[in-house]
Backbone as a chain_set.jsonl record, in Angstrom:
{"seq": "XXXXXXXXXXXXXXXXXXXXXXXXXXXXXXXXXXXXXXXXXXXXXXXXXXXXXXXXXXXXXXXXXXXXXXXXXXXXXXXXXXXXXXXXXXXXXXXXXXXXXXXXXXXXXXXXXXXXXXXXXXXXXXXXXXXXXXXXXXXXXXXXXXXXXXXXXXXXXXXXXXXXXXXXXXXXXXXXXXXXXXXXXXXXX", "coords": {"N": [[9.513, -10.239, -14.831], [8.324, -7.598, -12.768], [9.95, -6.163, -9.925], [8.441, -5.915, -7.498], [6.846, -8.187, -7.462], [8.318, -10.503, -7.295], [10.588, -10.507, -5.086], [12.525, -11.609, -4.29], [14.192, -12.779, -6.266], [17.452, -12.0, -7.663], [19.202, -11.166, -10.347], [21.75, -10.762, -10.578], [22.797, -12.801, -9.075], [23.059, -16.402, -8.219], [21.725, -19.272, -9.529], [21.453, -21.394, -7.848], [21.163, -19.717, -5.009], [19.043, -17.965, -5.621], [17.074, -19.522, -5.684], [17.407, -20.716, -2.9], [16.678, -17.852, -1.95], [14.33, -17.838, -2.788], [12.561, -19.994, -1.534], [12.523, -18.873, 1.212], [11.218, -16.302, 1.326], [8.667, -17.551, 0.66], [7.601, -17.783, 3.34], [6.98, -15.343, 3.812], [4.425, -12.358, 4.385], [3.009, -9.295, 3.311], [2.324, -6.114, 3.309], [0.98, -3.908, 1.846], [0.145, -0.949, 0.226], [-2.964, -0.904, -1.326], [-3.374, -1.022, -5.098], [-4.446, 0.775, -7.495], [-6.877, 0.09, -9.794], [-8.02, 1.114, -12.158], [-9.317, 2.723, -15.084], [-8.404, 5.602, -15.192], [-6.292, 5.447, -13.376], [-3.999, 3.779, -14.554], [-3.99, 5.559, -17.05], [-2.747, 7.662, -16.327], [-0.575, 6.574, -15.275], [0.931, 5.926, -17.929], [1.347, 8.213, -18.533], [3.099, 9.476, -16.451], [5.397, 7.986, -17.132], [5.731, 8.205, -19.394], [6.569, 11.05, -19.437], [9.126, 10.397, -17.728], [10.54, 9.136, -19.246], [11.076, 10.891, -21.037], [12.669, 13.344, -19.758], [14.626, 12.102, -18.543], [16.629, 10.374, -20.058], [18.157, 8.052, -19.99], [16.554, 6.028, -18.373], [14.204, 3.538, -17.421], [11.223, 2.503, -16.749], [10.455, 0.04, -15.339], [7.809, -1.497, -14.311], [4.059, -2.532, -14.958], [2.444, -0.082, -14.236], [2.959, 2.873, -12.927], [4.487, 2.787, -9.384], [1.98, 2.414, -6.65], [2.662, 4.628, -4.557], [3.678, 6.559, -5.776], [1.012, 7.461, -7.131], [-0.073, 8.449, -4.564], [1.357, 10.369, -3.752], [0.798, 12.414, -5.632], [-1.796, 12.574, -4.915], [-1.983, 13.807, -2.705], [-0.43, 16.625, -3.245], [-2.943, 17.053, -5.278], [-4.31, 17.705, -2.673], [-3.299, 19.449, -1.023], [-2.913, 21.593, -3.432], [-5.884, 22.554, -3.479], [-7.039, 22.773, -0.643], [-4.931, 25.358, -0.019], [-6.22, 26.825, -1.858], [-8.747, 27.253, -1.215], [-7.94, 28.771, 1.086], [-6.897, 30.754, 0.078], [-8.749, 31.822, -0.822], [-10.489, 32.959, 1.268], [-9.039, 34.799, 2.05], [-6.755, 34.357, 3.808], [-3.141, 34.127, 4.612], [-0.402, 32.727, 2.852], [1.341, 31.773, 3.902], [0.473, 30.711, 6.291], [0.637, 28.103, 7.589], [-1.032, 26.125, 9.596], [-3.601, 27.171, 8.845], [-4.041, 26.524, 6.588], [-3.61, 23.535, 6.919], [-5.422, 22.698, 8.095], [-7.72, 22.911, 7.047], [-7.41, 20.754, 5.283], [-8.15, 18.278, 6.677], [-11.168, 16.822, 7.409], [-11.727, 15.63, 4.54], [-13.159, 14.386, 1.956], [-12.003, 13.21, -1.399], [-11.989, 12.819, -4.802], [-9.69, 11.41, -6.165], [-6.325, 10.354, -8.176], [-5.806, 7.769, -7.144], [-8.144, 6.627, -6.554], [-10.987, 7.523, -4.233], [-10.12, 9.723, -1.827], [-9.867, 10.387, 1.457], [-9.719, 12.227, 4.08], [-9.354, 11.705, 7.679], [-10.737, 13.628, 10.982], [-8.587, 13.958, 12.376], [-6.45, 14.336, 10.472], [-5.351, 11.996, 9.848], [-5.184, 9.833, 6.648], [-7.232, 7.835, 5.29], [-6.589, 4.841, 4.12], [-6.391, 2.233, 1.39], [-5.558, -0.751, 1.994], [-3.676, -3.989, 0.33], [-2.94, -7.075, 0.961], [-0.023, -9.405, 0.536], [1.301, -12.423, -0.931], [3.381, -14.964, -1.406], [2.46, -17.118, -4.522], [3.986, -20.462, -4.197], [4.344, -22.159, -6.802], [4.668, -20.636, -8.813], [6.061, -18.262, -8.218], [5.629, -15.91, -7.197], [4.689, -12.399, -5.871], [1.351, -11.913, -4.74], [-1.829, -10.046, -4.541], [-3.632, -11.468, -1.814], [-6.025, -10.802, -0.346], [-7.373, -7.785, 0.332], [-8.032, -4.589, 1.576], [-11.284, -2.364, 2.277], [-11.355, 0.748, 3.317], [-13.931, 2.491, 4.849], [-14.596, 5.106, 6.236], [-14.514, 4.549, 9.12], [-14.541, 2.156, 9.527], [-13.499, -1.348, 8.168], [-13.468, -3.306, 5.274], [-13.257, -6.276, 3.954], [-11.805, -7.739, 1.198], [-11.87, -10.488, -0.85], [-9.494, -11.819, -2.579], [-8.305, -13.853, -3.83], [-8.718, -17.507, -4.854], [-8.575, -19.474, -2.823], [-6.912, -19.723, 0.336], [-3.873, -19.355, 1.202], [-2.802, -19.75, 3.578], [-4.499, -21.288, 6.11], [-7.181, -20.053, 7.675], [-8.082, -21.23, 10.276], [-5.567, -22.474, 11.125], [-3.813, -19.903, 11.533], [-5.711, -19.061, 13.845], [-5.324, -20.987, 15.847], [-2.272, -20.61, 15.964], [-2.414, -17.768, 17.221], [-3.635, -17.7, 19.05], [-2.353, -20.099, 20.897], [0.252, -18.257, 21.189], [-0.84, -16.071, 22.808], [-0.971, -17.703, 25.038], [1.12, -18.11, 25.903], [2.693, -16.047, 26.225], [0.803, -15.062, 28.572], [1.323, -17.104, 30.486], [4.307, -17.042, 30.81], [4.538, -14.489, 32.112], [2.867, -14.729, 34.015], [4.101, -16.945, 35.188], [7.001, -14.615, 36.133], [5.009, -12.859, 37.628], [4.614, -14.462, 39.73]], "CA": [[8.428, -9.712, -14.002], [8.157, -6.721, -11.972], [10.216, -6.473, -8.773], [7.984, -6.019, -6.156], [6.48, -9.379, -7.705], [9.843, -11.352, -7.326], [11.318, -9.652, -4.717], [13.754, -12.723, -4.085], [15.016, -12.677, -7.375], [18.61, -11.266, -8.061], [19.529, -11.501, -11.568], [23.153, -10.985, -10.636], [23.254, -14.252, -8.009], [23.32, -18.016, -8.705], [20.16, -19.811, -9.387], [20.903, -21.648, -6.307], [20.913, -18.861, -4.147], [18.341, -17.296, -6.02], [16.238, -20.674, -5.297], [16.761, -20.891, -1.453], [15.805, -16.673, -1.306], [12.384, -17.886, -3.184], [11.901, -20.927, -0.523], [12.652, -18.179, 2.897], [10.538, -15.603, 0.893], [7.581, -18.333, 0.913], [6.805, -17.627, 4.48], [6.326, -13.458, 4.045], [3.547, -11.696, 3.585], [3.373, -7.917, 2.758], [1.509, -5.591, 3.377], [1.506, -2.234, 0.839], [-1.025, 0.322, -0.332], [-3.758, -1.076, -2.672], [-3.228, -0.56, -6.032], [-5.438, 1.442, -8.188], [-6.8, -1.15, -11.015], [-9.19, 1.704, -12.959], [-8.036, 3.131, -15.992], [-7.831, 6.813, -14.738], [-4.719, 5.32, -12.936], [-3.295, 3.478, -16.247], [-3.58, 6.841, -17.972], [-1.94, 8.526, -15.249], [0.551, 5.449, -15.304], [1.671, 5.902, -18.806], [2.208, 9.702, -18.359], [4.578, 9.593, -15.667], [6.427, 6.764, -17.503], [6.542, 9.094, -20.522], [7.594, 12.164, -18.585], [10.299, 10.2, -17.364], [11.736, 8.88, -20.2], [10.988, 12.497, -21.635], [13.307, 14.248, -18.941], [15.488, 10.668, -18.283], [17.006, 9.247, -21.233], [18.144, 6.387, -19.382], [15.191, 5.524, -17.28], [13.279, 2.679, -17.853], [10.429, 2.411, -15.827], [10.121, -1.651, -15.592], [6.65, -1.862, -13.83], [3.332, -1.646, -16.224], [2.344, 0.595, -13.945], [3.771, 3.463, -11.971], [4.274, 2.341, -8.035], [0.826, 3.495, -6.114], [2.708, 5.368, -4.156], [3.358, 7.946, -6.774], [-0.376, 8.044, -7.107], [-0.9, 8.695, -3.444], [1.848, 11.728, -3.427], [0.111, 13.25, -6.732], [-2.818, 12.602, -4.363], [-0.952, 14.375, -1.409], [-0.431, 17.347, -3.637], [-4.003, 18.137, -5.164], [-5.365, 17.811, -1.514], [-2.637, 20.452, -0.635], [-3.544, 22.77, -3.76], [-7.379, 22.401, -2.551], [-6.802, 23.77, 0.411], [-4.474, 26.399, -0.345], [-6.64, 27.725, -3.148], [-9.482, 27.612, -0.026], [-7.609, 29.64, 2.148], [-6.54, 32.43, -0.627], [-10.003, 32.771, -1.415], [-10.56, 33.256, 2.166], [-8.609, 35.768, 2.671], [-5.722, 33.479, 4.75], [-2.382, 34.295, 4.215], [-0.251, 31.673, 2.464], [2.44, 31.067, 4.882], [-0.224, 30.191, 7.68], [0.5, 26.455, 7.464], [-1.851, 25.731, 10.253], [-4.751, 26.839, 8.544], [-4.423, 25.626, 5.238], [-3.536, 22.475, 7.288], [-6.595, 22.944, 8.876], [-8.425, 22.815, 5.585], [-7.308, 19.46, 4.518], [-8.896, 17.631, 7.239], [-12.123, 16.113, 7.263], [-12.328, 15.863, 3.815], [-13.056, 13.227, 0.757], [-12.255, 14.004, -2.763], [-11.918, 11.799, -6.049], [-7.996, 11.071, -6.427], [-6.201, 9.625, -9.692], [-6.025, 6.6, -6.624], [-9.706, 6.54, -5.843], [-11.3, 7.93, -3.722], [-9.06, 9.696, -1.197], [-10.482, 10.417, 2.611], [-8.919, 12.631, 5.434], [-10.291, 11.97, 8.734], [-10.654, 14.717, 11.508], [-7.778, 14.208, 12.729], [-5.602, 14.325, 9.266], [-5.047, 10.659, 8.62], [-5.83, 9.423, 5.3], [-7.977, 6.665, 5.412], [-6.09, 4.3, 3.103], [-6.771, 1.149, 1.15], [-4.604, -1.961, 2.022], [-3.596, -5.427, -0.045], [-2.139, -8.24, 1.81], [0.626, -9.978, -0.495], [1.274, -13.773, -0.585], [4.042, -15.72, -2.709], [2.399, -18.322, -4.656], [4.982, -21.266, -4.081], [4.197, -22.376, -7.887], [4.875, -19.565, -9.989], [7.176, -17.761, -7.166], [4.902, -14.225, -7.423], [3.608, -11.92, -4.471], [-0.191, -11.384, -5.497], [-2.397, -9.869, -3.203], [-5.307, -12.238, -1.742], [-6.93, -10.221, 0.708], [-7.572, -6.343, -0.011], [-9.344, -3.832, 2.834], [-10.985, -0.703, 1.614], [-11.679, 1.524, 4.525], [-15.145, 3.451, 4.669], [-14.726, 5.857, 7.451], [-13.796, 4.195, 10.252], [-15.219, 0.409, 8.924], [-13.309, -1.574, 6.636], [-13.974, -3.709, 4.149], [-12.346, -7.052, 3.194], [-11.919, -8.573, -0.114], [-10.981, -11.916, -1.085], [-9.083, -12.186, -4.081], [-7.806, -15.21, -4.417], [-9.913, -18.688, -4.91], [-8.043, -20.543, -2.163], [-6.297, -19.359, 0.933], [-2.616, -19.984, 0.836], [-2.733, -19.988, 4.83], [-6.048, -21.86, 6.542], [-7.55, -19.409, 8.831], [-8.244, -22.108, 11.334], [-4.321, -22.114, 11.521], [-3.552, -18.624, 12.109], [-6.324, -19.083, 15.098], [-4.331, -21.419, 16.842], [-1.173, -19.776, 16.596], [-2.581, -16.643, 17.593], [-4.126, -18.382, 20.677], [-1.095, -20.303, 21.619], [0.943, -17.266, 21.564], [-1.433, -15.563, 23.998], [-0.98, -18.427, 26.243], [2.781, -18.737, 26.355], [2.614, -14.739, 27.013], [0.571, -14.97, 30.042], [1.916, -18.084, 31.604], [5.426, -16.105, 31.207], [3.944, -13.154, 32.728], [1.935, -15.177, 35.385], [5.233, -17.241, 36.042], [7.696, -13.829, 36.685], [4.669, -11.956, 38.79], [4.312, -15.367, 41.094]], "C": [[8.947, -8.541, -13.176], [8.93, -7.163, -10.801], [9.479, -6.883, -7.428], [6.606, -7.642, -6.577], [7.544, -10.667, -7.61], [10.625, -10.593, -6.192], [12.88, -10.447, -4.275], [14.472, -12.869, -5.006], [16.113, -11.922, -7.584], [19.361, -11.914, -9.186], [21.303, -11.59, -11.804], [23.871, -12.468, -9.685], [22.881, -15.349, -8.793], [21.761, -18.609, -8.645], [20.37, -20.824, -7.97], [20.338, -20.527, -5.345], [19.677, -17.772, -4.387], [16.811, -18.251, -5.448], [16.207, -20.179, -3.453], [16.16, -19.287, -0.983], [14.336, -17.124, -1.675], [12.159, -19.068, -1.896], [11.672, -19.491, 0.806], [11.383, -17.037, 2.301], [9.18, -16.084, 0.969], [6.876, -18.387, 2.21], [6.573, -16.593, 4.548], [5.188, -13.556, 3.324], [3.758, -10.162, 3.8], [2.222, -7.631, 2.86], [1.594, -4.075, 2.824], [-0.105, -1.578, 0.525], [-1.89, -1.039, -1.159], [-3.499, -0.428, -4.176], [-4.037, -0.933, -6.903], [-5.963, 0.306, -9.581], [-7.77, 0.003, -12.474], [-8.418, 2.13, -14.241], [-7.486, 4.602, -15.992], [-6.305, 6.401, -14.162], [-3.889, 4.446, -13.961], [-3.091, 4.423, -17.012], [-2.845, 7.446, -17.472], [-0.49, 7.902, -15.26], [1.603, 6.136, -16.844], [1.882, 7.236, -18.779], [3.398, 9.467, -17.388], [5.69, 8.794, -16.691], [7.045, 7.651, -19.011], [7.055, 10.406, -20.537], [8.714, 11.673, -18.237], [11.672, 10.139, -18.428], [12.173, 9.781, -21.173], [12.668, 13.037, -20.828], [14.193, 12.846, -18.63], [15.884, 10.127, -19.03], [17.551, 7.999, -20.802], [17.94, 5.697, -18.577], [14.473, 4.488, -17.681], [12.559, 2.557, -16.801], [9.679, 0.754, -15.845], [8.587, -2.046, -15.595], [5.388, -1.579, -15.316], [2.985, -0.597, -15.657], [2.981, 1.529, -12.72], [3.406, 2.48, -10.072], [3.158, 3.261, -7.046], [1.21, 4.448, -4.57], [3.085, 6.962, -4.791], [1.96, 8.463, -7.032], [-0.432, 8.917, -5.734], [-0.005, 9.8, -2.839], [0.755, 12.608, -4.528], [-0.943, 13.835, -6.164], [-2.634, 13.677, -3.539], [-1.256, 15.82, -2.387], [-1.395, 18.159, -4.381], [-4.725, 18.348, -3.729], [-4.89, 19.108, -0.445], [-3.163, 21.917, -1.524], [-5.426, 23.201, -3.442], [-7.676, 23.295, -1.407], [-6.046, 24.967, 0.73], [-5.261, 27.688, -1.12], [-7.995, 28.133, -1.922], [-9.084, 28.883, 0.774], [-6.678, 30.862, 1.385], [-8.095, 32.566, -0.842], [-10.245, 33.515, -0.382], [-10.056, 34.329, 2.875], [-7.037, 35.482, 3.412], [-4.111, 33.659, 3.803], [-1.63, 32.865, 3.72], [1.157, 31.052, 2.995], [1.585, 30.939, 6.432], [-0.33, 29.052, 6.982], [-0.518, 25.941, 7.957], [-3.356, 25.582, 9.929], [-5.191, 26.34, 7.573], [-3.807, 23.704, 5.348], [-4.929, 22.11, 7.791], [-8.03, 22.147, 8.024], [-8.27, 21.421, 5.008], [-7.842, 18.289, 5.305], [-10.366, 17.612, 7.331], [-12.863, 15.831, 5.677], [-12.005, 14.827, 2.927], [-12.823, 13.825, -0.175], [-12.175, 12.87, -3.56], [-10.406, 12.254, -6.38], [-7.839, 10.375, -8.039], [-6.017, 8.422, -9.099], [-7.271, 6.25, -6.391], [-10.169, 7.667, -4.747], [-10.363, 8.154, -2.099], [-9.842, 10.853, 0.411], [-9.349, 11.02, 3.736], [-9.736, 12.451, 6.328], [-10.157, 13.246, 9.85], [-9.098, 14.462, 12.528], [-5.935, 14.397, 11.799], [-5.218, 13.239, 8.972], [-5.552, 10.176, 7.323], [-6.256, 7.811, 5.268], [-7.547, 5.703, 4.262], [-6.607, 2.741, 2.934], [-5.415, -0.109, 1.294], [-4.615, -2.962, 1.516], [-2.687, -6.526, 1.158], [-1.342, -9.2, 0.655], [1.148, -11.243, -0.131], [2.422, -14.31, -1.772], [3.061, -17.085, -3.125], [3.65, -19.173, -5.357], [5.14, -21.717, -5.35], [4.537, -21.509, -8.634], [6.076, -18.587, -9.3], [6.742, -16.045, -6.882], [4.15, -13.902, -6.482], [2.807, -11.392, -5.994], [-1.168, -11.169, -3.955], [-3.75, -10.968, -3.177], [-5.945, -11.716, -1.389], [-6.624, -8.186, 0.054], [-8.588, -5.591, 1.496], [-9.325, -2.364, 2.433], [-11.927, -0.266, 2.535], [-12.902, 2.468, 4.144], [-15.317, 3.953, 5.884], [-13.766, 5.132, 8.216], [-14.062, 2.709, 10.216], [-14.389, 0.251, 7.857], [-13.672, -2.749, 6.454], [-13.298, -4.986, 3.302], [-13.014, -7.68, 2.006], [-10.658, -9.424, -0.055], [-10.78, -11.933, -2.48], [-8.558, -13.292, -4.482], [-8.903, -16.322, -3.976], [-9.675, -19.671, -3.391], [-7.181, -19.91, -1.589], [-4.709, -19.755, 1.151], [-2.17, -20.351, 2.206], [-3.936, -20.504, 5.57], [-5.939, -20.877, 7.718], [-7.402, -19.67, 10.509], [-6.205, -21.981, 12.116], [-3.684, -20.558, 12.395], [-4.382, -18.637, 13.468], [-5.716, -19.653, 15.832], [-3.206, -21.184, 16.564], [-1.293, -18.557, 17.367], [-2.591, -17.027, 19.244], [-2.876, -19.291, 21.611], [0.23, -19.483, 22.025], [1.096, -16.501, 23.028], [-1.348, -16.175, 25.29], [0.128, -18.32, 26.718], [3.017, -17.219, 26.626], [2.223, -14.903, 28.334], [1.199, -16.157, 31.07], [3.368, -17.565, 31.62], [5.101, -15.088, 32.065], [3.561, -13.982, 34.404], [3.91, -15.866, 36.346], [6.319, -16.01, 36.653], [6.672, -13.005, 37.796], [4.231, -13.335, 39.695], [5.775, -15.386, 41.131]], "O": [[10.148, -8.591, -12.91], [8.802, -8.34, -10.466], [9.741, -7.76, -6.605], [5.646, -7.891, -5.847], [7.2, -11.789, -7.983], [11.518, -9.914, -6.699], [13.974, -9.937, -4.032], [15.634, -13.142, -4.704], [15.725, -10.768, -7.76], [20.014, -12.951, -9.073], [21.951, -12.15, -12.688], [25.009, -12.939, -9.676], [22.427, -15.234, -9.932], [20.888, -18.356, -7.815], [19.46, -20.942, -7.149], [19.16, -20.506, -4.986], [19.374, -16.909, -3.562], [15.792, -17.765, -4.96], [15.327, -19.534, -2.884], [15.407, -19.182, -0.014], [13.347, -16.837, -1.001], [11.226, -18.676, -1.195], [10.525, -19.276, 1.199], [10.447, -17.004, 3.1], [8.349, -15.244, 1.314], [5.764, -18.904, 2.313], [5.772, -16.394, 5.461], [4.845, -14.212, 2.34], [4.718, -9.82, 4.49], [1.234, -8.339, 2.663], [2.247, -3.203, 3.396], [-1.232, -2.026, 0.736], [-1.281, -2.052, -1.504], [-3.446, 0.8, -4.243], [-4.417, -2.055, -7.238], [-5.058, -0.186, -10.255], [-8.05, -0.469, -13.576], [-7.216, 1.954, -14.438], [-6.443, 4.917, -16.565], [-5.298, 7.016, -14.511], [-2.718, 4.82, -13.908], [-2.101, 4.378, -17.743], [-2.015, 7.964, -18.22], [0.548, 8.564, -15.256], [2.709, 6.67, -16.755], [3.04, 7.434, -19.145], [4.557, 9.295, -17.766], [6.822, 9.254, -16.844], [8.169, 7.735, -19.504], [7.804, 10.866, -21.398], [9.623, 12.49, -18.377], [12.818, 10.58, -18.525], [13.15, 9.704, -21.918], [13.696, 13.031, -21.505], [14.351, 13.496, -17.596], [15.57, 8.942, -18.914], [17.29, 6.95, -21.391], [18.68, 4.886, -18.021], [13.955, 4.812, -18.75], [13.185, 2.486, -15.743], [8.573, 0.466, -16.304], [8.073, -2.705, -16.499], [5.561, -0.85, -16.293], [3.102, 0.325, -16.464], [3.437, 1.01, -11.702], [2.428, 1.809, -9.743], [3.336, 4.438, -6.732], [0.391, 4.839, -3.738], [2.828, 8.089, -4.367], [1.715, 9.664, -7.141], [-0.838, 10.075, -5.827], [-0.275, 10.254, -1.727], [-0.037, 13.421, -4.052], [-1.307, 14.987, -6.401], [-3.348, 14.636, -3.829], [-2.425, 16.191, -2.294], [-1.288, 19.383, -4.461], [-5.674, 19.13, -3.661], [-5.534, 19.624, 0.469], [-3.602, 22.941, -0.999], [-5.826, 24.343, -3.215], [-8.398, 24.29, -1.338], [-6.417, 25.64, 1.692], [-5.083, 28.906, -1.074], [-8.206, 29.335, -1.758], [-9.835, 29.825, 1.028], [-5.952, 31.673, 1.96], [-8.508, 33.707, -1.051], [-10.304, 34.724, -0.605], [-10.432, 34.748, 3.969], [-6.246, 36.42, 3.52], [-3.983, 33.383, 2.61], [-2.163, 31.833, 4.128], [1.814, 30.106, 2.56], [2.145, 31.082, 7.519], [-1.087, 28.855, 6.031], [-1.197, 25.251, 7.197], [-4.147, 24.703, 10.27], [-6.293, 25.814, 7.416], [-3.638, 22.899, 4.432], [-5.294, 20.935, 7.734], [-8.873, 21.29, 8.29], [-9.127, 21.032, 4.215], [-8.015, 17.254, 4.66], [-10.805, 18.762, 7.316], [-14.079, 15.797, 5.49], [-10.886, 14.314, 2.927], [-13.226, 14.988, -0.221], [-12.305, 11.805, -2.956], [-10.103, 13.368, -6.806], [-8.721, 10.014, -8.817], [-5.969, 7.524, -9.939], [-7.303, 5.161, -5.818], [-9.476, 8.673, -4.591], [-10.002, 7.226, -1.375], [-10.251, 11.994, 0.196], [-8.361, 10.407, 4.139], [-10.879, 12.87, 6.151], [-9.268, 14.015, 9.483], [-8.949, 15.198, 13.503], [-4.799, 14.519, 12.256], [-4.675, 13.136, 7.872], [-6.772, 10.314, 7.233], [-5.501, 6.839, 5.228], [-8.297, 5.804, 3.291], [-7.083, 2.075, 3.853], [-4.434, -0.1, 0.55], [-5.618, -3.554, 1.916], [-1.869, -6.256, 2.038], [-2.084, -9.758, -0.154], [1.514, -11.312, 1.042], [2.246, -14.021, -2.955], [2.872, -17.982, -2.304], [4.197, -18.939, -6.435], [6.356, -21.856, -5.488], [4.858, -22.146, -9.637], [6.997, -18.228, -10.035], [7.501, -15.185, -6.434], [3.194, -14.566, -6.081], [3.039, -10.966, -7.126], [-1.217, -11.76, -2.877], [-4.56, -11.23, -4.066], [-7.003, -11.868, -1.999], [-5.656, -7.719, -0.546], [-9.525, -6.065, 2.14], [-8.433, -1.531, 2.277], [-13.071, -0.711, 2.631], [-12.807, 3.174, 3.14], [-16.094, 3.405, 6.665], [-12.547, 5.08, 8.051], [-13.614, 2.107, 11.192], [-14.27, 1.019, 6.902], [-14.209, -3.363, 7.376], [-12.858, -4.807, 2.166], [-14.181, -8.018, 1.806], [-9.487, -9.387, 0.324], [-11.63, -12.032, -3.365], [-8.424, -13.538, -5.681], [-9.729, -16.186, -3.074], [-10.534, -20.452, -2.981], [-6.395, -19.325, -2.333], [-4.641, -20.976, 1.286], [-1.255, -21.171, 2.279], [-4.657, -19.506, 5.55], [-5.007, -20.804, 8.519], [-6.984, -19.011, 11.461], [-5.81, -21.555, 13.202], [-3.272, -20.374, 13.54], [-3.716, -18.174, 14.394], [-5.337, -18.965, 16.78], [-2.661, -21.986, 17.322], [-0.387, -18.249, 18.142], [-1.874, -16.752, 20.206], [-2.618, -19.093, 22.799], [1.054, -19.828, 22.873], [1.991, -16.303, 23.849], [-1.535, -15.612, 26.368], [0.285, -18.411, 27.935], [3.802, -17.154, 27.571], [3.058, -14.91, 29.238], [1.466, -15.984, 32.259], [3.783, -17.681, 32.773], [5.88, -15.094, 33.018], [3.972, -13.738, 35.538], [4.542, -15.526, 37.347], [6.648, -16.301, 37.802], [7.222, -12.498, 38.774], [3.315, -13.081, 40.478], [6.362, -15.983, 42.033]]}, "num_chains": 1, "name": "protein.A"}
């Protein structure tokens, strides 16, 4: 399997030690980009992978698909020619950074990741998974997904069955908050 699906796994260590990283690994979760499931980004996938091994003869690219952060530079880079090609039409010289920085804010386009969103202040409104080991098979899979629409996002449940009960996370959250302020309350009395 894929690394960032095993990330406890080391093929050069001892299946013990390979065992107790999968138990300590059983309490993370992860949090990474969303990744693209369409097949514009599968086509895109197997190019890079055959550019590589084009220009890399001894590259193997393990994953089936490239890591979505290669999408979301590729992304990075038409949202740069976009605005460049803006600000030559314009007249704008092409060592004024500022304005062909200028240019790349507030704007949506169609990415080989999806749909790819600057807000007015140049962040990129990105899509997030939430990654979970299931203890049975030993594999981060994302359950939860959030795909941002403006300034609102958007959860999805992907998995059938929460691997953490909500109700839980509420009372830790809440007992946290308590043992904060009664620290707090106890040093300002």
């Amino acid at each position: 399997k894929e690394a960032s699906e095993r990330p406890w796994y080391n093929s050069s260590d001892t299946p013990e030690r390979n065992e107790k990283a999968r138990k300590a690994y059983e309490s993370l979760m992860t949090v990474t980009l969303r990744k693209p499931v369409n097949q514009k980004y599968k086509n895109f996938s197997k190019e890079v992978k055959a550019r590589a091994e084009k220009l890399f003869k001894n590259f193997t690219y393990g994953e089936d698909e490239v890591n979505s952060f290669v999408g979301a530079f590729h992304d990075a880079v038409i949202l740069y020619a976009i605005a460049l090609n803006e600000s030559l039409a314009a007249g704008v010289s092409i060592s004024n950074g500022s304005e062909i920085t200028r240019r790349m804010w507030n704007r949506t386009f169609s990415g080989i990741t999806g749909t790819v969103s600057i807000d007015e202040n140049g962040d990129r409104n990105a899509d997030y998974s939430l990654l979970d080991m299931d203890p049975n098979t030993g594999l981060f899979r994302a359950f939860r997904s959030s795909v941002r629409l403006g300034r609102q996002f958007m959860e999805l449940e992907l998995a059938t069955e929460e691997p953490f009960p909500v109700y839980l996370i509420v009372i830790i959250v809440l007992v946290t908050l308590i043992l904060v302020f009664l620290i707090a309350g106890f040093f300002v009395y």
